[in-house]
N, C-alpha and C positions, 0 to 999 in steps of 0.2 A: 474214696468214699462215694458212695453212690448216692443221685440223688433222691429227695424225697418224694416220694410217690403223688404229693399234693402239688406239686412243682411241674412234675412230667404233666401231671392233668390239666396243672391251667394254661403248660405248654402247648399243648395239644388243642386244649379248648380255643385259644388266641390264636393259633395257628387255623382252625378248623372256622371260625367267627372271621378273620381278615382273611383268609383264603375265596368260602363262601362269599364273603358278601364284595370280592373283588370281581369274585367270577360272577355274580348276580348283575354287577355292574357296568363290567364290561361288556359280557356276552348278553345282556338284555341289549343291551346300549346298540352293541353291531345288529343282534338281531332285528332290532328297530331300524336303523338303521338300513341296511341290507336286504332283507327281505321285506321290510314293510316299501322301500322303494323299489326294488322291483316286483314286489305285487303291485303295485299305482302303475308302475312300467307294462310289466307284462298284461295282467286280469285285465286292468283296466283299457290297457290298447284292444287286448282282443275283444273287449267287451264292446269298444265302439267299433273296431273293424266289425265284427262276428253278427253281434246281436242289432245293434245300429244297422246297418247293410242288411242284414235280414230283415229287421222293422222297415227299411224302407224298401224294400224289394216285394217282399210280401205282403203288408200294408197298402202300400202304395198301390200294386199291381191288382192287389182285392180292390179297393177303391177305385179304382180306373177299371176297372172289369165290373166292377158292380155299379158302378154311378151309370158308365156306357150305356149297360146292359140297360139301365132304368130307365133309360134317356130313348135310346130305340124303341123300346114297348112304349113308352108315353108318344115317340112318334106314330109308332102303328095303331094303338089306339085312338089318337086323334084322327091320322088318316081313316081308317075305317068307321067313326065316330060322322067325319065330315064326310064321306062316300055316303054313309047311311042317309046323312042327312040331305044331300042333293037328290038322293032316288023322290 
């Protein structure tokens, strides 16, 4: 006797409800997991290698090339400032 068609369906629905929500469970779970630590691992290393090291390279190096720079013109101007004012 075969079974009854309402039977196969809730078989299938219960198969298809604990399947799904197994696979929801675990492969979130890994996903989390796994790729959310190696993004922290990976983004984030490169982000301080990468972006950090460029902020301070380029940062820095504008800041020290621009402060310098200010620093020399404020002394040429006082120098010629105090030349002027001894003529």
């Amino acid at each position: 006797m075969l079974p009854h068609p309402k039977s196969i369906h809730g078989e299938i629905d219960g198969w298809m409800d604990g399947w799904m929500d197994g696979w929801m469970d675990g492969w979130m779970d890994g996903w989390m997991d796994g790729w959310m630590d190696g993004w922290m691992d990976g983004w984030m290393d490169g982000w301080m290698d990468g972006w950090m090291d460029g902020w301070m390279d380029g940062w820095m190096d504008g800041w020290m090339d621009g402060w310098i720079d200010g620093l020399f013109i404020e002394i040429q101007e006082d120098t010629i400032a105090i030349s002027q004012w001894q003529k």
